[in-house]
C-alpha positions as CSV (number, residue, x, y, z in Angstrom):
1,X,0.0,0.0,0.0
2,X,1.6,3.5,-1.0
3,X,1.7,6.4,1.7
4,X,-1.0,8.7,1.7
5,X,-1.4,11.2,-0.7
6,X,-0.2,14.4,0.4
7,X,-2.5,17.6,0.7
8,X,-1.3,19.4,-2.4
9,X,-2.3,16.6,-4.6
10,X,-6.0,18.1,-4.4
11,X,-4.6,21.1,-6.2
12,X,-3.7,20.3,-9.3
13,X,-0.7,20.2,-11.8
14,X,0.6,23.6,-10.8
15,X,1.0,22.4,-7.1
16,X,2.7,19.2,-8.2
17,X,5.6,21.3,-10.5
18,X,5.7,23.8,-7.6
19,X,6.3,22.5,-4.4
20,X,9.7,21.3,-3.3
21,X,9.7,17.8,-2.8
22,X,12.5,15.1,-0.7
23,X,13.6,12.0,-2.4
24,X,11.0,9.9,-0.8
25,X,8.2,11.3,-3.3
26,X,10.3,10.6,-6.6
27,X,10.8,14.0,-7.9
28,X,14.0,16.5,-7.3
29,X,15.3,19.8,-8.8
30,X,13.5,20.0,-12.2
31,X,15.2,21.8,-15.9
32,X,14.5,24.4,-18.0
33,X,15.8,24.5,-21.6
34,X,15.3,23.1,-24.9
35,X,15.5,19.6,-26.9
36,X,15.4,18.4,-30.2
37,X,12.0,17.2,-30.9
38,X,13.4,13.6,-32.1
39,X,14.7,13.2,-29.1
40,X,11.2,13.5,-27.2
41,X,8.7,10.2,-27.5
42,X,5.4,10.1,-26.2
43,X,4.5,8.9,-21.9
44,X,3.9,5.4,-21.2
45,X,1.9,6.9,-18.7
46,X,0.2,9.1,-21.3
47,X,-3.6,8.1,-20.4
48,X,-4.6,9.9,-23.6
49,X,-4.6,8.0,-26.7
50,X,-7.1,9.6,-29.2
51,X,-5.9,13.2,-30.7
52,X,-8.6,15.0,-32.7
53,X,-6.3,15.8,-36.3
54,X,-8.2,18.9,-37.0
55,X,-7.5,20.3,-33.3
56,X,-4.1,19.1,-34.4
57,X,-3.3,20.8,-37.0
58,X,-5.3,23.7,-35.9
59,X,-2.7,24.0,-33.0
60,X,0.0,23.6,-35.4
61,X,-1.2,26.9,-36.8
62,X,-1.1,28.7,-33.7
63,X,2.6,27.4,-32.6
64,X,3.8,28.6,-36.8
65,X,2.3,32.3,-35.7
66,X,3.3,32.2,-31.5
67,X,5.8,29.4,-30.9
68,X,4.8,27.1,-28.5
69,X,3.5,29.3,-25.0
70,X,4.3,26.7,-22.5
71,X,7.0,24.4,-22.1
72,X,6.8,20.7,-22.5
73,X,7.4,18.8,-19.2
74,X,9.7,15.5,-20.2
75,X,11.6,13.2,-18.1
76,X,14.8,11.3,-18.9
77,X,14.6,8.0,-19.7
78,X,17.1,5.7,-18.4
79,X,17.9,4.3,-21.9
80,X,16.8,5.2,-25.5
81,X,13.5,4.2,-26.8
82,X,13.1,4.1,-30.6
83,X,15.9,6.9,-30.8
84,X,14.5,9.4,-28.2
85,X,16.2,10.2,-25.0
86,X,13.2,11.7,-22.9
87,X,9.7,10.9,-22.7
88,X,6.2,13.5,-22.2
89,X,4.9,13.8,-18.8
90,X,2.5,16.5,-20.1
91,X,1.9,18.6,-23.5
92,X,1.6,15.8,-25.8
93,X,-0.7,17.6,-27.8
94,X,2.0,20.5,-28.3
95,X,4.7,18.0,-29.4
96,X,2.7,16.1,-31.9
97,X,1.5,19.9,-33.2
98,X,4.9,21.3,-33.1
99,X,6.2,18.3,-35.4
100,X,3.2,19.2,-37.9
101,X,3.9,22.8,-37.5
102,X,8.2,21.8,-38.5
103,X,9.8,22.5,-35.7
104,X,13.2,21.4,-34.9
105,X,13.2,22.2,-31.4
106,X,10.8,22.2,-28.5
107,X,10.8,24.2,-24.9
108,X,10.4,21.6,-22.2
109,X,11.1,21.5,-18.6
110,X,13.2,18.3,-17.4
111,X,12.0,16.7,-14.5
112,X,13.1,13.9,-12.6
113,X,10.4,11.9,-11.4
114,X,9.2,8.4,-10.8
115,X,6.2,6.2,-12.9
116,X,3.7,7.0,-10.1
117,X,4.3,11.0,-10.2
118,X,4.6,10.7,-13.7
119,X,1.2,9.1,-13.9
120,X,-0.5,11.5,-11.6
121,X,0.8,14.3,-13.6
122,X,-0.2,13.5,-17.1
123,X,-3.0,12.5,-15.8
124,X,-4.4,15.6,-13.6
125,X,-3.0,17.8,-16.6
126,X,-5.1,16.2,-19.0
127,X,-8.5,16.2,-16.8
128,X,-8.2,19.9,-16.3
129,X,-7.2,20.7,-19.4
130,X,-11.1,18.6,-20.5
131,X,-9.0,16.8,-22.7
132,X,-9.5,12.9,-21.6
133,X,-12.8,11.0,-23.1
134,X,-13.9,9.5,-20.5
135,X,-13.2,6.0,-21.0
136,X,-9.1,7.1,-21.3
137,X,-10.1,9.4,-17.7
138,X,-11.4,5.6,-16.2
139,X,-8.4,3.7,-17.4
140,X,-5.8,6.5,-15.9
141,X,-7.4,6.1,-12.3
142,X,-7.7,2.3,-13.1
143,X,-3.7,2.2,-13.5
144,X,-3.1,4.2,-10.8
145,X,-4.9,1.7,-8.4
146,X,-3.4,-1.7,-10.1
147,X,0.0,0.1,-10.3
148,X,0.1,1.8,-7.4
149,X,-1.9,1.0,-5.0
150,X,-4.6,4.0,-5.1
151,X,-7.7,3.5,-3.3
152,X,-11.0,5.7,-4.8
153,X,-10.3,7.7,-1.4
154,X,-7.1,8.6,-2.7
155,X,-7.7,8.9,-6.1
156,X,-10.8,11.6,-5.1
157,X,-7.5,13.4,-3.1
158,X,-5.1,13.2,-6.0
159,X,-7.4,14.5,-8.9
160,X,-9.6,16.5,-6.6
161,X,-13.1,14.6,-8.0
162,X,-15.6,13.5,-5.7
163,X,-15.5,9.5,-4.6
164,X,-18.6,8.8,-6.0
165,X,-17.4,10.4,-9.3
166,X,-14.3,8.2,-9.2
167,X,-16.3,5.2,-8.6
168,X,-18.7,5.8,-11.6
169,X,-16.5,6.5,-14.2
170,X,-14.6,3.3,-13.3
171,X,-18.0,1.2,-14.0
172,X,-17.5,2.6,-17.3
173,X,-14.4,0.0,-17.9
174,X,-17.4,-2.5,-17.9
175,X,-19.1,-1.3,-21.0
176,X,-18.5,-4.0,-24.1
177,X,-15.5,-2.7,-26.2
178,X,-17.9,-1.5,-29.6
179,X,-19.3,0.8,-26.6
180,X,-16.2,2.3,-25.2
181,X,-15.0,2.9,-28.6
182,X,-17.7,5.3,-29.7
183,X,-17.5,7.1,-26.1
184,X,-13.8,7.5,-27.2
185,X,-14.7,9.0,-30.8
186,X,-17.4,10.9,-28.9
187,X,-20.2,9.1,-30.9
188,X,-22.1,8.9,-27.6
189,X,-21.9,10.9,-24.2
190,X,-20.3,9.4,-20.8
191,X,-24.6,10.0,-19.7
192,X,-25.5,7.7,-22.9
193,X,-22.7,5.0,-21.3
194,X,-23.8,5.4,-17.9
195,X,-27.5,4.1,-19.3
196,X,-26.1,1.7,-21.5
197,X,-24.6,0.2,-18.0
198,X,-27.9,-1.4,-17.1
199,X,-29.6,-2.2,-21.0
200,X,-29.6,-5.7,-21.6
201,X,-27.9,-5.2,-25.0
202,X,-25.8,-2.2,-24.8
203,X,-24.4,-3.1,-28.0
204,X,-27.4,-2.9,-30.2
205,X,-29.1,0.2,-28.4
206,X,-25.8,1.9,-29.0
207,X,-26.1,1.5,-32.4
208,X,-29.6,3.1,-32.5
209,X,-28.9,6.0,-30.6
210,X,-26.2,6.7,-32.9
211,X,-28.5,5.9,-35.9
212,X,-31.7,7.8,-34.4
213,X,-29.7,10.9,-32.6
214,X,-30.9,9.7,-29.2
215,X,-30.5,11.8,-26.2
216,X,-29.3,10.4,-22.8
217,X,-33.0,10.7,-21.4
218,X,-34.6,8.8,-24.5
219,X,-31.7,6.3,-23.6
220,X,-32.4,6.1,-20.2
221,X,-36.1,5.4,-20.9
222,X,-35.9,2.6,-23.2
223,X,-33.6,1.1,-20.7
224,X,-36.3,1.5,-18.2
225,X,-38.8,0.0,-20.7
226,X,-36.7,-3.4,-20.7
227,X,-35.4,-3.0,-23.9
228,X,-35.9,-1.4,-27.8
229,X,-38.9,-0.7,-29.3
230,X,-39.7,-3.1,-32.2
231,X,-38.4,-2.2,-35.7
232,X,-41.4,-0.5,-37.5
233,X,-42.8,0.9,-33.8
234,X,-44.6,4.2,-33.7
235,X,-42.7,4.5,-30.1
236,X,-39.6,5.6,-32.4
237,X,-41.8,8.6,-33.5
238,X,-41.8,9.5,-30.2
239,X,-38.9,9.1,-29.1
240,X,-37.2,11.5,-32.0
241,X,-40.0,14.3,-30.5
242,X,-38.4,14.0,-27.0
243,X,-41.5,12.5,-25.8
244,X,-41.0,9.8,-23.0
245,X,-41.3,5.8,-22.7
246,X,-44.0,4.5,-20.4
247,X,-44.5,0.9,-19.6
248,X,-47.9,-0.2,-18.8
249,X,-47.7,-3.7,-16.2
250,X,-51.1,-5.9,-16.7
251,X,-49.4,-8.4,-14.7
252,X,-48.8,-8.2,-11.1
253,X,-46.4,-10.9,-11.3
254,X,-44.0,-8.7,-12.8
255,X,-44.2,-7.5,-9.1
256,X,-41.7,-10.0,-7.8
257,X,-39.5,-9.9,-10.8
258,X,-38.9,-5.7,-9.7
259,X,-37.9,-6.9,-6.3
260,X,-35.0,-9.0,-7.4
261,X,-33.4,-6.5,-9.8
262,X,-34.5,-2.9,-7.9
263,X,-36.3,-1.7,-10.3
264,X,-40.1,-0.5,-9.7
265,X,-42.8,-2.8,-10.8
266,X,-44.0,0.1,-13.1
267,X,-40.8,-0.1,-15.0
268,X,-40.6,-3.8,-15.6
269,X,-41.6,-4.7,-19.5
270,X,-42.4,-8.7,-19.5
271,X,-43.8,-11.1,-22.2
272,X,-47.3,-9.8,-22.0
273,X,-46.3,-5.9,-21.8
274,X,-45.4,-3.7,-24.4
275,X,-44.1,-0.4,-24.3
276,X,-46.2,3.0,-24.8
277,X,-45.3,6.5,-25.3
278,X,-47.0,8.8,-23.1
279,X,-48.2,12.0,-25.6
280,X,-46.8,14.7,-22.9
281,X,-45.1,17.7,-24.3
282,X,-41.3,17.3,-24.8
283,X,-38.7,19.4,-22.3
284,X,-37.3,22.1,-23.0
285,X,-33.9,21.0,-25.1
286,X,-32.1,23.9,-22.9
287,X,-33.2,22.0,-19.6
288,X,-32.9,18.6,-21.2
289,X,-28.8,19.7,-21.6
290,X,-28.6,21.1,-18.2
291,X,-29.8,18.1,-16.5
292,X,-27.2,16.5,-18.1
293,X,-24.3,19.1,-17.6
294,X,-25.2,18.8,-14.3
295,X,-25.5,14.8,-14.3
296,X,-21.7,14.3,-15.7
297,X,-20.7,17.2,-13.3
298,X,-21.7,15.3,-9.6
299,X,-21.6,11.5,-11.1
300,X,-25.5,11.3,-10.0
301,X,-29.2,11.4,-12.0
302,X,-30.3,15.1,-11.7
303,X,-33.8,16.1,-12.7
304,X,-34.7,19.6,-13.2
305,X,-38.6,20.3,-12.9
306,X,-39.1,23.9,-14.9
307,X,-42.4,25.8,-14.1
308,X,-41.3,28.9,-15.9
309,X,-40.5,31.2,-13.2
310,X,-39.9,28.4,-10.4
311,X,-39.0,24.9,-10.1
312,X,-37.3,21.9,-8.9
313,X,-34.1,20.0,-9.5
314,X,-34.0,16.8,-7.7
315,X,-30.8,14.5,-7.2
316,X,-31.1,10.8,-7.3
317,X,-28.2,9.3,-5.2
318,X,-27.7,5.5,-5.1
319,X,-25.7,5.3,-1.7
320,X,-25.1,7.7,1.3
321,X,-21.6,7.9,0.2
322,X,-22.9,9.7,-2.4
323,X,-25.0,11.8,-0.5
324,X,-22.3,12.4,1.9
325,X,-19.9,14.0,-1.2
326,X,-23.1,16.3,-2.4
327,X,-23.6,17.2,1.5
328,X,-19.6,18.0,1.4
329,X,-19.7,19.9,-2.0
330,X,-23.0,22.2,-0.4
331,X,-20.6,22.5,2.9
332,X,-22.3,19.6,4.9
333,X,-21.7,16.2,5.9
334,X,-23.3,13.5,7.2
């Protein structure tokens, strides 16, 4: 088990290049200068591994006009790797856009650190920077507990994210790999994947809310419902509209099914059901993206009941850990 992570972990990358730290953390006096780009290769600790090529090259734009702003931070490697002497702790994207852009040359800052710090930092640069998917955010805290040790405690510490948040972004890993791959291309949402979690077959509703332009309520409905409307259904007509899946139960034997799996009775589709849509007036597309801004921001189901002037917004927590990081964020506890 690693020591505890200390205080100024919580505060980002900054704090990390900033603060002294003694040989028992892995990192000493750090470098400032410049290196031939051939002689930088990208992290093995780089949790990012899909770069948009029009950001790219839009980036390689800016660094032709302005040079690149901020340094590189690299570390030496203790032997070459494929010709290159140092390795990216953070500011991949700069180095790939400065070798578009033709540069010969690079700033970077050299820093002598070990895998774990190395990790933490290409990791916490990238999540404040909103450039991780959230599949490559999942499998960066993943690493750090199988190669380090972490515990989602920790992890909450290091990257400054609630536990809850930690722990539902790490059920993402679950997801089949057709799934993860179109969170990655941003083809779906991290709220679509959160709803494919619990669908019976994730891999075919994915495809249709690709195909239909389904919105992570409509997704969350028809995962309710027990499953996908039929082919030809007029249920798809409503869907597009925004209007929402209802599931009508004629058998009260579903009853004991919804006691085994959580779910209410209402919600439970079997052999003798089939799904309805309920004619009720779509929500507002503005509060429909809200609830799920707000949904990715705590890790929880929010809902947002708009009356015009007044309203509601309700948070659905599935454990009082959870409640205890909302009661934390609001200046409570339990």
């Amino acid at each position: 088990m690693i020591a505890a992570p200390t205080k100024g972990l919580g505060k980002g990358l900054s704090a990390l290049m900033a603060e002294e730290y003694g040989q028992e953390t892995g990192v000493v006096a750090d470098r400032l200068g410049a290196l031939p780009i051939d002689q930088i290769t990208s992290g093995a600790y780089q949790p990012r591994t899909y770069f948009d090529q029009e950001a790219l090259k839009e980036l390689a734009d800016s660094i032709r006009s302005n040079g690149v702003m901020q340094p590189i931070l690299v570390r030496q490697l203790p032997e070459a790797r494929n010709g290159a002497l140092y390795e990216i702790v953070a500011g991949e994207r700069r180095w790939r856009a400065s070798k578009i852009a033709g540069l010969t040359e690079v700033p970077v800052i050299i820093k002598e650190i070990d895998d774990q710090k190395a990790l933490e930092m290409a990791l916490i640069e990238n999540i404040q920077r909103q450039d991780l998917n959230a599949i490559e955010e999942a499998d960066g805290y993943q690493q750090l507990m199988d190669g380090f040790g972490y515990t989602q405690e920790e992890l909450s510490v290091v990257v400054g994210k609630s536990r809850s948040y930690i722990a539902n972004m790490l059920r993402l890993l679950a997801l089949p790999v057709l799934v993860k791959d179109m969170l990655k291309s941003g083809e779906i949402t991290a709220g679509h994947a959160r709803a494919l979690l619990k669908a019976s077959d994730p891999e075919k509703l994915v495809q249709e809310i690709v195909r239909r332009g389904l919105n992570v309520r409509q997704t969350e409905n028809i995962v309710k419902a027990g499953g996908l409307p039929s082919k030809d259904s007029e249920e798809w007509d409503g869907l597009s509209s925004g209007e929402t899946i209802v599931v009508h139960q004629s058998d009260t034997a579903s009853s004991k099914h919804s006691k085994h799996n959580d779910v209410p009775a209402s919600s439970v589709k079997t052999k003798s059901q089939h799904a309805t849509v309920a004619h009720q007036a779509p929500k507002d597309p503005d509060i429909v993206a809200l609830e799920e801004a707000l949904t990715e921001h705590l890790g929880m189901r929010v809902v947002i009941d708009d009356q015009g002037e007044c309203g509601s917004v309700t948070l659905h927590y599935r454990s009082l850990t959870q409640l205890d990081d909302i009661l934390r964020q609001f200046g409570g506890s339990l």
